[in-house]
C-alpha positions as CSV (number, residue, x, y, z in Angstrom):
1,X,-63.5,-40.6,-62.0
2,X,-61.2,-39.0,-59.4
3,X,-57.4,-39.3,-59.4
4,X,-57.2,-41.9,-56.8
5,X,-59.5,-44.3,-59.4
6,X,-57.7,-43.5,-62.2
7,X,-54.5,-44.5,-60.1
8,X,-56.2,-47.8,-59.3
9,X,-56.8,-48.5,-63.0
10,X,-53.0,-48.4,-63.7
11,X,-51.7,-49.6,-60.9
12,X,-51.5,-53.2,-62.2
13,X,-49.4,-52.3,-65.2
14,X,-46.9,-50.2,-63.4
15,X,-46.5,-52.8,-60.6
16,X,-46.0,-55.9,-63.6
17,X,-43.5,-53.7,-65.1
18,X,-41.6,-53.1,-61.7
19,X,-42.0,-56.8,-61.2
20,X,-40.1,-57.2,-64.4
21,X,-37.5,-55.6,-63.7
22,X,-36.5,-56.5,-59.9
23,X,-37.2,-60.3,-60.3
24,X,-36.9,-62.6,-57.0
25,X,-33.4,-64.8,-57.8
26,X,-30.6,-65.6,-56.1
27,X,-29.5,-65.1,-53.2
28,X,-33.7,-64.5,-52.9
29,X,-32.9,-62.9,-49.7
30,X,-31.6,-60.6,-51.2
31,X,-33.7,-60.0,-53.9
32,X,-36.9,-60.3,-51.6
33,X,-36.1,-57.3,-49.4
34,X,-36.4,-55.0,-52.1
35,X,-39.9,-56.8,-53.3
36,X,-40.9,-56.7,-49.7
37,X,-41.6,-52.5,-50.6
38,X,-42.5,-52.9,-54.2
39,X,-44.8,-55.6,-53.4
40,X,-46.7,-53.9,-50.2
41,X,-47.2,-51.0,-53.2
42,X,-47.9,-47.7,-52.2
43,X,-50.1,-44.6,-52.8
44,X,-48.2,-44.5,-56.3
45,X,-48.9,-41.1,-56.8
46,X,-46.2,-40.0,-58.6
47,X,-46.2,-42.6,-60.9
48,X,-50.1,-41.8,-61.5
49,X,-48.8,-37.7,-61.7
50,X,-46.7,-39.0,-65.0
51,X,-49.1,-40.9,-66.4
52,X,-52.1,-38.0,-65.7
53,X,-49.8,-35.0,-67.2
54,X,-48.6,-36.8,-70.0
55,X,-52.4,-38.0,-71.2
56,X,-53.0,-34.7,-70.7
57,X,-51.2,-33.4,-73.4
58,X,-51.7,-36.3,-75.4
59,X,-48.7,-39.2,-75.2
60,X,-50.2,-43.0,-74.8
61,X,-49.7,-44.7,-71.7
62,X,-47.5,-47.1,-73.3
63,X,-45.0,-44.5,-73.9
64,X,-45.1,-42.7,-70.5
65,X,-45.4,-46.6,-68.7
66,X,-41.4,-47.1,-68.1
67,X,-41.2,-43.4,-66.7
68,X,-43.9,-44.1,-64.2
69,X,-42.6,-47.5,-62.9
70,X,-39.3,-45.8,-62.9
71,X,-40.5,-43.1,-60.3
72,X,-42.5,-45.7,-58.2
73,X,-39.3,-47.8,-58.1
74,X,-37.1,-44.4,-57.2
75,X,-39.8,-44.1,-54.1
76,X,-39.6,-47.8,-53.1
77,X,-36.0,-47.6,-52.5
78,X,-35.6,-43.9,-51.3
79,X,-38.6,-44.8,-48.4
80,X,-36.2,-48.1,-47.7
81,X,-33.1,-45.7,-46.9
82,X,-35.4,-43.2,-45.2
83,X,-36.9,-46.0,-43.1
84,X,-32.8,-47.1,-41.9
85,X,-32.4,-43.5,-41.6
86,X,-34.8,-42.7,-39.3
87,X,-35.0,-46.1,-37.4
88,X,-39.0,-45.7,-38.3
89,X,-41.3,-48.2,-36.7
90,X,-43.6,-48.9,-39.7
91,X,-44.2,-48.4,-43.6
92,X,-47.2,-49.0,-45.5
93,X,-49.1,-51.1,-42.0
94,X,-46.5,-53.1,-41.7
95,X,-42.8,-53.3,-39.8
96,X,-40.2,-51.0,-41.8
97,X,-37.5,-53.1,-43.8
98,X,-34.9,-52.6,-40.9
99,X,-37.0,-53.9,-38.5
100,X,-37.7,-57.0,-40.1
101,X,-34.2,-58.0,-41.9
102,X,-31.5,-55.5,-40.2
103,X,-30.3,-52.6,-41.1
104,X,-27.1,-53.3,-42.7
105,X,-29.4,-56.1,-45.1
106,X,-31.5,-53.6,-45.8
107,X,-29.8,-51.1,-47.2
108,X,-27.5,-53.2,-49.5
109,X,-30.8,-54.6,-51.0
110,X,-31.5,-50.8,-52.2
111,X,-29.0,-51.2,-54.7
112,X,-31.1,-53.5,-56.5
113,X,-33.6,-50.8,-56.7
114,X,-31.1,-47.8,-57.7
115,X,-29.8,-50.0,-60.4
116,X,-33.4,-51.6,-61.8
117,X,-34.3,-47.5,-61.8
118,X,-31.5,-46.5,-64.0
119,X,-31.8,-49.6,-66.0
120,X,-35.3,-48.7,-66.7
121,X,-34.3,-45.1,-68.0
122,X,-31.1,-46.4,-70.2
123,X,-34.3,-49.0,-71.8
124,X,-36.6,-45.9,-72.0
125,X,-33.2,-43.5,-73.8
126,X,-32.9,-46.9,-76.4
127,X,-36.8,-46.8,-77.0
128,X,-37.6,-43.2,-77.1
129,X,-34.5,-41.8,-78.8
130,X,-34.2,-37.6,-78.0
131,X,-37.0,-37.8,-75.3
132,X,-35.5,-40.7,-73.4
133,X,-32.7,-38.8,-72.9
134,X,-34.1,-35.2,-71.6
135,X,-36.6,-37.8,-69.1
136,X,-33.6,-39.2,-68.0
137,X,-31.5,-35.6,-67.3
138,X,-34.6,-34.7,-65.8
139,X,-34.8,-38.1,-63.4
140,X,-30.8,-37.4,-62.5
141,X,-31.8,-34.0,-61.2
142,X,-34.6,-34.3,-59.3
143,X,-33.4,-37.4,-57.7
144,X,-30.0,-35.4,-56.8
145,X,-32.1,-32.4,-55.1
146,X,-34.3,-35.0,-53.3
147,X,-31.0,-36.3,-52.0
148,X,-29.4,-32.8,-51.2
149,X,-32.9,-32.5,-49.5
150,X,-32.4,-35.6,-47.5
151,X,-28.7,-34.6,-46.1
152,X,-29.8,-31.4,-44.7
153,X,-33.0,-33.0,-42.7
154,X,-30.5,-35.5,-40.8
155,X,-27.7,-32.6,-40.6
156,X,-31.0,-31.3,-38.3
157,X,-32.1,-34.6,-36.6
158,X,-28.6,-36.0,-35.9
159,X,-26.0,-33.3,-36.2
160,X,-27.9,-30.1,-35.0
161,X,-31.2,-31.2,-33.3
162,X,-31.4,-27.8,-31.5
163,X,-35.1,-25.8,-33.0
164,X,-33.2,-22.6,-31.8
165,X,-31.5,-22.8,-34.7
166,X,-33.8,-23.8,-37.4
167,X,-36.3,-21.8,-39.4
168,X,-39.6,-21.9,-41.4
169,X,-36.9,-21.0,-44.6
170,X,-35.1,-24.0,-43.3
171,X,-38.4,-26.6,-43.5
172,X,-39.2,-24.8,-46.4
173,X,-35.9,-25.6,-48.0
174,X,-36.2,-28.9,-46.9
175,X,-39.8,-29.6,-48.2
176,X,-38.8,-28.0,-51.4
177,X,-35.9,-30.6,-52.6
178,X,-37.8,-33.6,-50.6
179,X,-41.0,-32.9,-51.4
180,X,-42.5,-30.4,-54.1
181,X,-39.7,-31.3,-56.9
182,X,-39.9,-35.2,-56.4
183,X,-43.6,-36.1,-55.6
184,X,-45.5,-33.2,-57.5
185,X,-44.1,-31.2,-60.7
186,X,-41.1,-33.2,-61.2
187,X,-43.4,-36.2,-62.3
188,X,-46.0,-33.7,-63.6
189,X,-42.8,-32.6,-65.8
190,X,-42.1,-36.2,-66.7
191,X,-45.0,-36.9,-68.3
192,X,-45.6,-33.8,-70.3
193,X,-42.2,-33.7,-71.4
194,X,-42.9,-37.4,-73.1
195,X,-45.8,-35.4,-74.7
196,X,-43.3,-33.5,-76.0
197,X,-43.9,-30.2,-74.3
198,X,-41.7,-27.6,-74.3
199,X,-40.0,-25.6,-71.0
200,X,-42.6,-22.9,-70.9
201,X,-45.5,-25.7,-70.0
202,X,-42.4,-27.4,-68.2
203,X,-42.5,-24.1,-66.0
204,X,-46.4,-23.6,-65.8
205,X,-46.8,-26.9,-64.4
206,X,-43.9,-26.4,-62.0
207,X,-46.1,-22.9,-60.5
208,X,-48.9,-25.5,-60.1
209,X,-46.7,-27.9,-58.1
210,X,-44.6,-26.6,-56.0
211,X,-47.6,-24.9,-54.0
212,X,-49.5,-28.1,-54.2
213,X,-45.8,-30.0,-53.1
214,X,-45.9,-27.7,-50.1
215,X,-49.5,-28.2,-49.0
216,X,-49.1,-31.7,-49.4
217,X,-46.0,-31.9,-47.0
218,X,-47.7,-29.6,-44.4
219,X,-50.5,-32.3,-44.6
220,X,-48.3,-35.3,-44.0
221,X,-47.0,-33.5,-40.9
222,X,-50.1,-33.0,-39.7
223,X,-51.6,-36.7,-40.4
224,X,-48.3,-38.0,-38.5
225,X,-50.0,-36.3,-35.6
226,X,-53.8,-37.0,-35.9
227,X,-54.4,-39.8,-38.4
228,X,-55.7,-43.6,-37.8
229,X,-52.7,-45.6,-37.8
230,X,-53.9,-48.3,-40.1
231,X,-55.1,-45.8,-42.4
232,X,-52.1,-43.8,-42.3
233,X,-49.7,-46.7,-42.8
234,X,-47.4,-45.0,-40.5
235,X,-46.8,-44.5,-36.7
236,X,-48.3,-41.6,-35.0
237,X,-46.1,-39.2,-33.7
238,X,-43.5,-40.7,-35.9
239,X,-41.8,-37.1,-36.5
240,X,-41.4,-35.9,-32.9
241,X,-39.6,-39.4,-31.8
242,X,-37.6,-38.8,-35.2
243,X,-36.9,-35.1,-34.1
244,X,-37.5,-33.5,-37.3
245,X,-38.6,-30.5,-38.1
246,X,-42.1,-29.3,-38.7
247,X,-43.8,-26.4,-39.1
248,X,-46.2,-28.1,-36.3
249,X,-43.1,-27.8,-33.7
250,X,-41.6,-24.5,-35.7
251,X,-44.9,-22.4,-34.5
252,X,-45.2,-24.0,-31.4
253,X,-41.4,-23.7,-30.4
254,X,-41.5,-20.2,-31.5
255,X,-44.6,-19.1,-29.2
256,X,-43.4,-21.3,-26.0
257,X,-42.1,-19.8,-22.7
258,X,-38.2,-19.9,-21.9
259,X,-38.4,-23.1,-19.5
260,X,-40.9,-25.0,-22.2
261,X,-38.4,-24.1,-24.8
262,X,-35.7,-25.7,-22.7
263,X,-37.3,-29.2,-22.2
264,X,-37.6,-28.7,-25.8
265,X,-34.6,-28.6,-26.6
266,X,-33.7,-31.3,-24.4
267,X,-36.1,-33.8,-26.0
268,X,-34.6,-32.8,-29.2
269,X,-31.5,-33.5,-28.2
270,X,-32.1,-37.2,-27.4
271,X,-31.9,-40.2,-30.0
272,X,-35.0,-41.7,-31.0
273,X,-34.9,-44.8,-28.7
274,X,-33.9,-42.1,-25.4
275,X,-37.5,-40.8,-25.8
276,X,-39.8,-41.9,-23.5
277,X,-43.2,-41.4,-23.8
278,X,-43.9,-39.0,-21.2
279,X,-41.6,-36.7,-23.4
280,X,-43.5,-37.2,-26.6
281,X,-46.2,-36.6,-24.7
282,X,-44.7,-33.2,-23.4
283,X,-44.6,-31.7,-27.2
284,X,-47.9,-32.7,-27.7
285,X,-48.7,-30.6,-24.9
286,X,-47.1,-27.6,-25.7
287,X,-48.2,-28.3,-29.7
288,X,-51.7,-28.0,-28.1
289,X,-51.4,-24.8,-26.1
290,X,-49.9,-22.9,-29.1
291,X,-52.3,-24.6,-31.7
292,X,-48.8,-25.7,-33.8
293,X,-51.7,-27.9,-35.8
294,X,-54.0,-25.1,-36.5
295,X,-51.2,-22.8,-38.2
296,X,-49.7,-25.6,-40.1
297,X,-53.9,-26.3,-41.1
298,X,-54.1,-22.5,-42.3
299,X,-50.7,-22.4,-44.0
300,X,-51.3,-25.5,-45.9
301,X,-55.0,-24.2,-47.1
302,X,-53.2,-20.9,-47.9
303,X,-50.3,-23.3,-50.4
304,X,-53.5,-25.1,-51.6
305,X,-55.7,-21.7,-52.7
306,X,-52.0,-20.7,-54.5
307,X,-51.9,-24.2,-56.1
308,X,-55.6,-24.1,-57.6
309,X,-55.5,-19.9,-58.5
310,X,-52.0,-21.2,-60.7
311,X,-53.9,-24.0,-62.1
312,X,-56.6,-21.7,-63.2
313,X,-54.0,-19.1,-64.1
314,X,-52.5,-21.9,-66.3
315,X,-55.8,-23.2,-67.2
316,X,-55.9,-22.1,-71.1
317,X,-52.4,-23.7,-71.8
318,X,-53.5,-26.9,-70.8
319,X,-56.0,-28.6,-74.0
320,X,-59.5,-29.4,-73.0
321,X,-59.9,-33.1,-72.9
322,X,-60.9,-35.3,-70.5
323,X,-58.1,-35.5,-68.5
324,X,-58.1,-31.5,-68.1
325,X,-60.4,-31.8,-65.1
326,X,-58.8,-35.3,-63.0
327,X,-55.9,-32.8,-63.3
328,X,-57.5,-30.2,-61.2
329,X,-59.0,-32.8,-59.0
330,X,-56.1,-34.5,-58.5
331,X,-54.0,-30.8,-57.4
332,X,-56.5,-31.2,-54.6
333,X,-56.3,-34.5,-53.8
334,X,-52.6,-34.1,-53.0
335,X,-53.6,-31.9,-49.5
336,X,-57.0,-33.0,-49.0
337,X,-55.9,-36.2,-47.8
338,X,-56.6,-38.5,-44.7
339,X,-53.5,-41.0,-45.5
């Protein structure tokens, strides 16, 4: 079994337990926004990262199942903001919320998500007395980096949007709050800290991670360039009408001649709906001259290498049981990825 089958058989129970806490009443409008995202159900990842870490060190899936529906919840509502954010055309193969019910619907109906996520962790402080409560410190901060994350990417894209004056350190900043803590060791930490693991496995597993975190963002950039829409879920080139920054653009910027760098910066400078297509098609240009895909391919191999030599530097800490091995697999399955 690989990670992405052992995601498949829990999916069902994390979904029902989302289910039963954002039921479809009234208004149902209302209500059936946020369902749209929880129902089209994504990768759940993270929520299979909780589950994973904590059988690992040996707590039951009924104990770590509130945790996990908790973080898929936190992701169906965070990708609903992102989507308004970022005006994005589509999520999970089909139109983004905004597209299909407004933006000013759509956001509102993320409340019902934020509030079903903390309900879920108040339930899981009741149930698990001492443990409930450090899960739920450690959902509070993770979420609040991921946010802090989120401001300074649309400080970038709507305030700044000048690559002049950003910086690897700067998408690595970002990537680290967005990205590493909230996908990959903060869920890893979830589920070992139900298994009552104390802060030096806490810290082990966050070595593993954040390397793995990074690869796995460089990989997403890199998909929103190359991959099969209807594999990917997503629209290609999603990032450059967005005007975000990627260490795609970052190398490419960075090796470009003075009047490339210019149009650059004037594409950049444009809203989303003010790009046309012969300037998207411009970046992909000068992303091809400077091979902006084949550094970002190295430097996520290089993150990946650092994720597995932790894992095997960590490797006695963690018991030997079954689970021991989907762990490694699944480190790898974070970057080597085609959606």
């Amino acid at each position: 079994m690989n990670f992405k089958e052992y995601i498949e058989l829990h999916r069902k129970e994390v979904y029902s337990k989302i289910c039963d806490y954002v039921q479809v009443k009234e208004p149902a409008e209302h209500y059936g926004i946020m369902r749209d995202y929880i129902d089209r159900q994504g990768s759940y990842r993270r929520p299979g990262l909780i589950l994973l870490c904590g059988q690992l060190f040996g707590a039951s899936i009924e104990d770590l199942l509130l945790p996990a529906a908790a973080e898929q919840l936190s992701e169906d509502w965070i990708l609903m903001q992102d989507d308004v954010e970022d005006d994005s055309d589509l999520r999970r193969g089909k139109p983004a919320a905004q597209k299909l019910y407004g933006w000013i619907h759509t956001i509102n109906a993320t409340n019902i998500g934020q509030m079903a996520m903390w309900q879920m962790l108040k339930d899981y402080m009741e149930k698990k007395p001492g443990i409930g409560g450090k899960v739920y410190d450690k959902f509070y901060d993770m979420i609040a980096y991921t946010i802090d994350g989120q401001f300074i990417e649309n400080k970038f894209i709507h305030d700044t949007k000048d690559i002049s004056k950003a910086s690897e350190e700067l998408y690595f900043r970002i990537l680290d709050s967005k990205t590493c803590y909230y996908t990959v060791y903060g869920p890893m930490q979830i589920g070992a800290m139900v298994a009552g693991q104390d802060a030096r496995t806490l810290d082990a597993l966050r070595e593993i991670g954040k390397p793995a975190g990074i690869a796995f963002q460089i990989a997403d950039d890199i998909l929103d360039m190359t991959a099969d829409e209807k594999v990917f879920g997503k629209k290609n080139f999603g990032d450059l009408y967005e005007g975000k920054l990627t260490l795609i653009m970052l190398h490419a910027y960075g090796k470009a001649t003075q009047d490339e760098k210019s149009r650059i910066d004037s594409i950049y400078k444009k809203k989303r709906q003010d790009k046309t297509d012969e300037d998207i098609g411009f970046l992909r240009e000068v992303i091809a001259k400077y091979d902006g895909i084949g550094y970002a391919k190295e430097t996520a191999k290089r993150y990946g290498q650092m994720a597995a030599e932790a894992m095997q530097r960590h490797s006695e800490e963690l018991p030997n049981n079954e689970y021991k091995q989907l762990m490694m697999s699944a480190i790898e399955e974070l970057y080597v990825r085609n959606k």
